[in-house]
GUKEVO-106752 format. One line per field, with one value per residue (C-alpha): residue in three letters; x, y, z. Coordinates in pm, 1 decimal, m for minus. Layout:
// residues N
resn [ALA:...]
px [X:...]
py [Y:...]
pz [Z:...]
END
This chain:
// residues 378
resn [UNK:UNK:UNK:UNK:UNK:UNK:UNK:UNK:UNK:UNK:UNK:UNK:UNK:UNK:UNK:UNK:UNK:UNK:UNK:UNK:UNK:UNK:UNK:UNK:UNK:UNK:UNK:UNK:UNK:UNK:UNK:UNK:UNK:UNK:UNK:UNK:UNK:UNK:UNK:UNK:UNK:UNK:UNK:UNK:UNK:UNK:UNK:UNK:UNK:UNK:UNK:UNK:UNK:UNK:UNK:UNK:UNK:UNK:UNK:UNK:UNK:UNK:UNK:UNK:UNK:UNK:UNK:UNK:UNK:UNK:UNK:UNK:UNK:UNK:UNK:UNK:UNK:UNK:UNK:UNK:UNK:UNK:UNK:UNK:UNK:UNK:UNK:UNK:UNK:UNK:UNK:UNK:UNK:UNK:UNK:UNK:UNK:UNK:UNK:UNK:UNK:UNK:UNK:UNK:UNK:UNK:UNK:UNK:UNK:UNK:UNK:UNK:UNK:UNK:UNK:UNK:UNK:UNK:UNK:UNK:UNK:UNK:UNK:UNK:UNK:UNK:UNK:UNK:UNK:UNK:UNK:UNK:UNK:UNK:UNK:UNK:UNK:UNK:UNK:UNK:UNK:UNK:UNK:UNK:UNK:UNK:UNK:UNK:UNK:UNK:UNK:UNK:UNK:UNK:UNK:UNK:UNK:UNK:UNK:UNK:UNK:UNK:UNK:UNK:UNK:UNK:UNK:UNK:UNK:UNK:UNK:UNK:UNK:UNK:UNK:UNK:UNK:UNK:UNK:UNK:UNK:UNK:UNK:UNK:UNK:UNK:UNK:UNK:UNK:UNK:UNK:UNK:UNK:UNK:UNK:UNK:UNK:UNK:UNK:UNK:UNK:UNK:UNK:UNK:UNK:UNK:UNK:UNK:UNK:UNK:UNK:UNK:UNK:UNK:UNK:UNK:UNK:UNK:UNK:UNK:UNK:UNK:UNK:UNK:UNK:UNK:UNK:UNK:UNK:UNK:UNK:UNK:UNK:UNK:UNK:UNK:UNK:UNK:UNK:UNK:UNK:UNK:UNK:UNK:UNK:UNK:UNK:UNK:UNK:UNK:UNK:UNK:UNK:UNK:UNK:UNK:UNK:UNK:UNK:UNK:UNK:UNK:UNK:UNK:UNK:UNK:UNK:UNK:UNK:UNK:UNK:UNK:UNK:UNK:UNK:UNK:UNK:UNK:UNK:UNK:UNK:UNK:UNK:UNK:UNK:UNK:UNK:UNK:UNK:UNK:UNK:UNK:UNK:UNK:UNK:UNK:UNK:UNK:UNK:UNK:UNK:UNK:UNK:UNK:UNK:UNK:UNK:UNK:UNK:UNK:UNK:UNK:UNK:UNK:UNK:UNK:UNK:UNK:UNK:UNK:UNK:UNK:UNK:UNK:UNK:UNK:UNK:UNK:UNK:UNK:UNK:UNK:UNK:UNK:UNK:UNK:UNK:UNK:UNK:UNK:UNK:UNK:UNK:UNK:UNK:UNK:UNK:UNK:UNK:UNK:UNK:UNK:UNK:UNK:UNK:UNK:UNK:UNK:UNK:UNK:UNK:UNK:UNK:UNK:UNK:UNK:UNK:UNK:UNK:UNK:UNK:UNK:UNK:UNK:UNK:UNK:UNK:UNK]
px [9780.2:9709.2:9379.6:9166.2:8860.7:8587.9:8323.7:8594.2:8646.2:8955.8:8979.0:9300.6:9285.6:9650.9:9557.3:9508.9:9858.9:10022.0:9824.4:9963.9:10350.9:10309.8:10199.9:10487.6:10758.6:10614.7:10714.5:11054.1:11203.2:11358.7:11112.7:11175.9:10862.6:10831.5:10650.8:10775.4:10505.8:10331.2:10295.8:10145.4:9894.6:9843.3:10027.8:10423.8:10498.6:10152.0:10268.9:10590.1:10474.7:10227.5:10524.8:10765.3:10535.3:10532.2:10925.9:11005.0:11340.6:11421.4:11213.2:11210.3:11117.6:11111.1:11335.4:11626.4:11344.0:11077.4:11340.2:11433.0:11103.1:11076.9:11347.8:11238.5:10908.7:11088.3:11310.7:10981.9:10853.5:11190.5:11191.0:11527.7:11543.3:11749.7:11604.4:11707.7:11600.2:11530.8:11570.1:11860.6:12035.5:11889.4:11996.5:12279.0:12053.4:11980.4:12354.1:12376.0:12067.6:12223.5:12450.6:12249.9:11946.5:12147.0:11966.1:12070.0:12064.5:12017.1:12362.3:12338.4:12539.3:12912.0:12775.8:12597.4:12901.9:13186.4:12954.7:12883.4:13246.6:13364.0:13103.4:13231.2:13589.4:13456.4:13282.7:13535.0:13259.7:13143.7:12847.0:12640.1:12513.8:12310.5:12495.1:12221.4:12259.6:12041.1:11946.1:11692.4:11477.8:11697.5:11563.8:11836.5:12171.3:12516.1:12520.3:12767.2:13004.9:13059.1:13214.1:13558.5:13558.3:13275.8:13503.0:13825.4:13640.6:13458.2:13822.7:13996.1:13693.8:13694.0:13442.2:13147.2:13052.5:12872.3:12660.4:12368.6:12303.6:11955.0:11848.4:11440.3:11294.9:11039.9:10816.4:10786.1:10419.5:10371.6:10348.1:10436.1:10801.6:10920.8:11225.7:11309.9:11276.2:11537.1:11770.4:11776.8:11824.8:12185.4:12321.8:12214.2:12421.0:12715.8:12708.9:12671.5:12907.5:13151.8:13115.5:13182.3:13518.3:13601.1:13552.4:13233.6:12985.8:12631.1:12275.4:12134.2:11745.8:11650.0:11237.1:11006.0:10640.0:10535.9:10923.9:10848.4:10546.4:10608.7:11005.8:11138.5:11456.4:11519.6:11541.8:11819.6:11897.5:11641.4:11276.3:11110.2:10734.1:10555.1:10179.3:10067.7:10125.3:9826.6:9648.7:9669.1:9744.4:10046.5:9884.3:9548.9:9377.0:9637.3:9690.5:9929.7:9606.8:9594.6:10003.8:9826.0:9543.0:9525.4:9597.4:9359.2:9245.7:9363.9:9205.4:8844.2:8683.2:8365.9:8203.1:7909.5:7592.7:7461.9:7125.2:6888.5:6649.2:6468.2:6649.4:6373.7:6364.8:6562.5:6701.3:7040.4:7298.5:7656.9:7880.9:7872.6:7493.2:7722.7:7487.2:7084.6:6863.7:6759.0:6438.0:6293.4:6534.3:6656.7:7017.4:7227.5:7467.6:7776.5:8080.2:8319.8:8520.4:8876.3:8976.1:8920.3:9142.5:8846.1:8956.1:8748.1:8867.8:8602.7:8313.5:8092.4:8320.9:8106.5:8280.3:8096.8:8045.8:7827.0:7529.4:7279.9:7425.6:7417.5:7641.6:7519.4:7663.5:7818.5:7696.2:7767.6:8135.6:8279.2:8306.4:8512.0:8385.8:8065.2:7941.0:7596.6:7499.3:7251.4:7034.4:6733.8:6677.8:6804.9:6598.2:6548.9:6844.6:6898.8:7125.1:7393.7:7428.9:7731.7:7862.6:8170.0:8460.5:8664.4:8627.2:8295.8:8235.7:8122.7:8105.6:8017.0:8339.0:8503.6:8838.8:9164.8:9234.8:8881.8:8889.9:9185.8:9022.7:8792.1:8964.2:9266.9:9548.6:9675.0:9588.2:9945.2:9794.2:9450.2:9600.2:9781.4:9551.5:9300.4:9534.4:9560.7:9207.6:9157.1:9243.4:9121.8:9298.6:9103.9]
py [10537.4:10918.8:10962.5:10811.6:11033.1:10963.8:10654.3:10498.1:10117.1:10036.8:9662.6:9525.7:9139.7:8956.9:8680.5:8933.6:9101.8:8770.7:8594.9:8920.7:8829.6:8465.5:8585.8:8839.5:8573.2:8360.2:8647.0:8722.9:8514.1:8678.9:8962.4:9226.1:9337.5:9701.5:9838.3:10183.5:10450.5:10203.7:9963.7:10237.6:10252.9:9902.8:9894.8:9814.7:9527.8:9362.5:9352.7:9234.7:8945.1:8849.2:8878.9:8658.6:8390.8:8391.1:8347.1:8706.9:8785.6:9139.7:9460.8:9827.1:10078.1:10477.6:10626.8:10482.4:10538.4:10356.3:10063.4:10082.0:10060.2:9754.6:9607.2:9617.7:9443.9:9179.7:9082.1:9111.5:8847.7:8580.6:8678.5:8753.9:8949.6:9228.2:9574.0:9855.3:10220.2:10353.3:10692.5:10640.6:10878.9:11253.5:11396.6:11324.8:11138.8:10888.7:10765.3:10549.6:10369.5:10197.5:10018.8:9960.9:9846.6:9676.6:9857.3:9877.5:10257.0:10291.4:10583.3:10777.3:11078.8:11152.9:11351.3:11044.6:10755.2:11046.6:11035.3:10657.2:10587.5:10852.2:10677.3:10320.1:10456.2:10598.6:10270.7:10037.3:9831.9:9787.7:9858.0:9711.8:9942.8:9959.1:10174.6:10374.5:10494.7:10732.4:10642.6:10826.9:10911.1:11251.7:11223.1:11074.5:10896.9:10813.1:10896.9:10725.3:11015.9:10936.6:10641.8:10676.7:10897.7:10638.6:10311.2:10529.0:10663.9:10277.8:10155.0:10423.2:10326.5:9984.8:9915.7:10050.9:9766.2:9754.8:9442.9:9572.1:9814.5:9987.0:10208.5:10252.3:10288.3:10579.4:10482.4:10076.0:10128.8:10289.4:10057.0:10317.7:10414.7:10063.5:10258.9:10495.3:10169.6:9921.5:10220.1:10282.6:9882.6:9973.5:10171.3:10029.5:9735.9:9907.3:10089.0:9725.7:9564.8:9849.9:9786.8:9423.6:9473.5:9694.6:9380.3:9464.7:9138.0:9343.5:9194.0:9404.3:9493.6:9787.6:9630.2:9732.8:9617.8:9700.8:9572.1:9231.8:9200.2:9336.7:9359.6:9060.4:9144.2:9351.8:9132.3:9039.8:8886.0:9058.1:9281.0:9538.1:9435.8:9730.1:9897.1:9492.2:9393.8:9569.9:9446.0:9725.2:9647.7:9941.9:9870.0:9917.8:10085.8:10044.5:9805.0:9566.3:9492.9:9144.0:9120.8:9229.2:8929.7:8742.4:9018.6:9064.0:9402.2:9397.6:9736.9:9814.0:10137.1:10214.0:10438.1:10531.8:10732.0:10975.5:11070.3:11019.1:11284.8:11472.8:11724.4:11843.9:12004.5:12283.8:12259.5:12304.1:12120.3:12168.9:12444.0:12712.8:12548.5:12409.2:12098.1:12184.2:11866.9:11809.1:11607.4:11514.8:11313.1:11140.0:11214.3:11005.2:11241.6:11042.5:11042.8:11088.2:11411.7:11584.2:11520.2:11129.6:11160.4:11208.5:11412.3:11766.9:11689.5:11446.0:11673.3:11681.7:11459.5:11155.9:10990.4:10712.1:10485.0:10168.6:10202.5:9880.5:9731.6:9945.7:10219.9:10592.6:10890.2:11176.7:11514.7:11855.0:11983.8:11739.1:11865.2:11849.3:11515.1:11481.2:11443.6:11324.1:11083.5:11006.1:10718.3:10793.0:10502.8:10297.4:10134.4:10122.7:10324.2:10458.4:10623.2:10402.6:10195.8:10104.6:10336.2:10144.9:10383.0:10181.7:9791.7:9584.9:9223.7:9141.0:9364.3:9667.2:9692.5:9980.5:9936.1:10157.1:10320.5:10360.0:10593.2:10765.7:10843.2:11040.6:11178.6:11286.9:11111.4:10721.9:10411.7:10506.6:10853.8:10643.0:10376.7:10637.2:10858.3:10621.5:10375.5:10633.0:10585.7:10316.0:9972.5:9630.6:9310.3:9024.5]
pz [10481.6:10609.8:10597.8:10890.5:10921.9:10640.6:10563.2:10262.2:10278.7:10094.5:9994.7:9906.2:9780.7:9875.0:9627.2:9318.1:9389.9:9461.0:9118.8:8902.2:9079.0:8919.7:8581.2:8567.2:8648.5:8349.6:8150.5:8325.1:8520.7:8779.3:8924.6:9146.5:9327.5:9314.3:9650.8:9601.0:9785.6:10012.2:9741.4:9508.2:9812.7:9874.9:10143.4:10237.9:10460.3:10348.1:10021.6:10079.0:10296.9:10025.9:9733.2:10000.7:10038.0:9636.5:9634.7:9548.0:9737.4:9621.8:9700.6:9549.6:9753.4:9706.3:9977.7:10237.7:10522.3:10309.0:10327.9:10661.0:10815.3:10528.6:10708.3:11030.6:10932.7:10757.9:11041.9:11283.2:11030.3:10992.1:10607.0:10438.1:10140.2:9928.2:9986.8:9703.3:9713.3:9369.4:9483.6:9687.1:9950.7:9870.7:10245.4:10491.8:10747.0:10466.1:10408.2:10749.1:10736.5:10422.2:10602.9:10952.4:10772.5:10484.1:10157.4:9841.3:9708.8:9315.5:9316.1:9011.9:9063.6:9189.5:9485.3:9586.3:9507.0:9716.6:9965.1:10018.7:9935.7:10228.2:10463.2:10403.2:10417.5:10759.8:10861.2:10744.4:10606.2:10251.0:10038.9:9816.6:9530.2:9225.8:8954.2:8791.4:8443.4:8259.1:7913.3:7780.0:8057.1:8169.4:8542.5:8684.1:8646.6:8479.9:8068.8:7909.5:7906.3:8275.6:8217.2:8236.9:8561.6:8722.1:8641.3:8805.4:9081.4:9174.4:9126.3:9401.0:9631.8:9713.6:9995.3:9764.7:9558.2:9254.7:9197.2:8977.1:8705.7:8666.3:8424.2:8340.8:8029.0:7933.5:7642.2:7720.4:7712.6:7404.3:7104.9:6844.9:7024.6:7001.5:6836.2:7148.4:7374.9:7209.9:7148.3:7559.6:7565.8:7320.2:7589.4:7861.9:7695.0:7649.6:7962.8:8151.7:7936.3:8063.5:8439.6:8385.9:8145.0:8435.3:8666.0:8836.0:8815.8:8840.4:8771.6:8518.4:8555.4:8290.9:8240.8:8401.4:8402.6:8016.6:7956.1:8114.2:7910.5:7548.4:7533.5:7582.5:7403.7:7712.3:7971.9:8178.2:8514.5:8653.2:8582.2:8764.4:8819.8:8942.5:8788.7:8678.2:9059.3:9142.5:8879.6:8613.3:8217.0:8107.1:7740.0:7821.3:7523.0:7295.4:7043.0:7291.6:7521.0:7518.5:7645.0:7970.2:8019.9:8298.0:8546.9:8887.3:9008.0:9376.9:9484.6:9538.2:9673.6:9807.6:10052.4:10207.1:10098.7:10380.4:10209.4:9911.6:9787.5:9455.0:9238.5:9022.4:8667.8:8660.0:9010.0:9050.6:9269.7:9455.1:9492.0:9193.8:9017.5:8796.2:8709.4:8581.6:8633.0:8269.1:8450.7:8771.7:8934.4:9268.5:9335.7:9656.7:9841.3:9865.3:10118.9:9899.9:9799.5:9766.4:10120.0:10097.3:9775.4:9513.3:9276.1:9245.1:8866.3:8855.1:8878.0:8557.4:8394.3:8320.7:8594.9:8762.4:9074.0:9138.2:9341.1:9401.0:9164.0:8856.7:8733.2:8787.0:8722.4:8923.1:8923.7:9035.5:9152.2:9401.8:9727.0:10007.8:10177.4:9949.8:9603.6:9411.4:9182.8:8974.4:9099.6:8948.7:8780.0:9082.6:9317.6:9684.5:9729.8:10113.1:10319.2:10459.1:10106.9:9969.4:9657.0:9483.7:9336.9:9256.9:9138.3:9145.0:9056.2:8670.2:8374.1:8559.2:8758.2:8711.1:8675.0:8766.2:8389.4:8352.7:8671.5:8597.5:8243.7:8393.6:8638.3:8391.9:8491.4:8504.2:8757.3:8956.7:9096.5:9147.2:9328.9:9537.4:9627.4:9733.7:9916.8:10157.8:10315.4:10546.9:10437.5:10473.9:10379.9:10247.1]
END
């Protein structure tokens, strides 16, 4: 959370998140509860204490300082659980917290396993690590050519143990590159079944969310639940929709309108006159804009909000702290009404993918962006 200044309400429903953790163990067993960037905005330790009280007793964060202020939380709280950081140490200052704040760090590189190797060596005391391997993705990791030196080099370095294997997959959510997915689930395979010839007992996790939920072939002793956590389908609008049912929206936005007034025929509104009032209308002036994390993208994009009740449209370029809507055929609309972003009860809700549709981009950068404003927890 960063930004403190504005009229946004972000609710974040602990039931929803915890309700989507059950449905994704039903699916695969063993589930690792991705919290990763604040919990995609949700919000770190809350999350965590929500997922605990659900049994989940692994966590996967972004950086080694994500994770240690996780694990000061946790102790604060008397809950025990494995901490890994997917990104694992980038600079020097992230190598000791590994060992003070006991994390896991996903090490996919040799600059990364010399360096936690000469650090235990240093410290006398060993570490646990998850061996990443790339296979497919080309971001980051081992490729199977590394093999041999990897096995030698985790052989001449004792203290640094390996007890899982990670890799992530790229196109689980796509229905039509089922081919791409199982193929990174063949080397995966054979880069796991390496490590464990070689002696090195590692839990295996390579699904994540849409890999829980549609690849089943590619599970092993433990998933990666992430995007359906928050409540958010990886198949939605494809033909794998219904793998996705049951899951709970946990974020809702809304924020406050500052004034209500006519736009008539003709008239122009916002920066650059970039929207003509077809008709006489009454458009609501909205706290909302790029500063609270509302995309400018969204102006004149059909993008819309809920306001009394009924959905309206934006109009005009969104502004720094403001837009407009349409709430012409609204009623009894006033200044200091609610206008809901994001969420909504019933059929008018408007969910995270629906959003990010409009705004040009998926429910991760949505849940994000927004998560940053003010939160409340109910």
């Amino acid at each position: 959370m960063s930004i403190l200044y504005n009229k946004f309400e972000v609710s974040v429903r602990l039931s929803a998140i915890r309700s989507n953790y059950r449905l994704l163990k039903n699916s695969g067993s063993r589930v690792i509860g991705v919290i990763k960037a604040d919990a995609y905005g949700h919000g770190l330790c809350e999350v965590a204490e929500a997922l605990s009280q659900e049994g989940c007793d692994t966590f996967a964060i972004g950086s080694v300082e994500e994770g240690a202020a996780l694990r000061k939380h946790l102790v604060e709280k008397g809950i025990s659980a494995r901490i890994m950081s997917l990104l694992g140490p980038v600079d020097p200052e992230d190598y000791p917290p590994l060992w003070e704040y006991d994390i896991i760090p996903f090490i996919g590189s040799f600059r990364q396993l010399e360096a936690v190797a000469g650090q235990a060596s240093r410290l006398g005391k060993p570490l646990a690590i998850s061996v990443k391997f790339d296979t497919g993705m080309a971001r980051l990791g081992f490729v199977e050519s590394d093999l041999p030196r990897l096995l030698e080099r985790l052989r001449e370095a004792p203290l640094v143990k390996a007890v899982m294997a990670s890799s992530h997959l790229a196109t689980a959510d796509d229905p039509g590159a089922v081919g791409f997915v199982l193929e990174q689930g063949k080397r995966f395979e054979a880069m796991v079944t390496a490590l464990r010839q070689a002696g090195h007992q590692v839990e295996a996790n390579l699904a994540n969310t849409a890999g829980i939920l549609g690849h089943q072939q590619l599970h092993h002793q433990s998933q990666r639940g992430g995007i359906a956590l928050y409540g958010a389908n990886p198949f939605a609008g494809t033909a794998w929709e219904h793998l996705g049912r049951g899951l709970v929206p946990a974020m809702e936005v809304r924020t406050k309108i500052v004034s209500v007034h006519p736009l008539k025929k003709g008239q122009t509104i916002s920066y650059g006159g970039t929207y003509m009032a077809s008709r006489d209308m009454q458009v609501a002036i909205v706290a909302a804009g790029y500063a609270d994390a509302y995309s400018r993208g969204l102006s004149n994009k059909g993008a819309q909000m809920l306001i009394g009740g009924r959905r309206v449209q934006q109009v005009g370029r969104v502004c720094m702290q403001l837009c407009a809507a349409d709430v012409t055929d609204v009623p009894d609309v006033r200044p200091g009404d609610w206008a809901v972003l994001l969420g909504g009860s019933g059929p008018l809700a408007i969910s995270a993918d629906e959003l990010a549709s409009w705004w040009g981009t998926i429910s991760y950068e949505v849940f994000c962006l927004l998560g940053m404003n003010r939160r409340v927890y109910i």
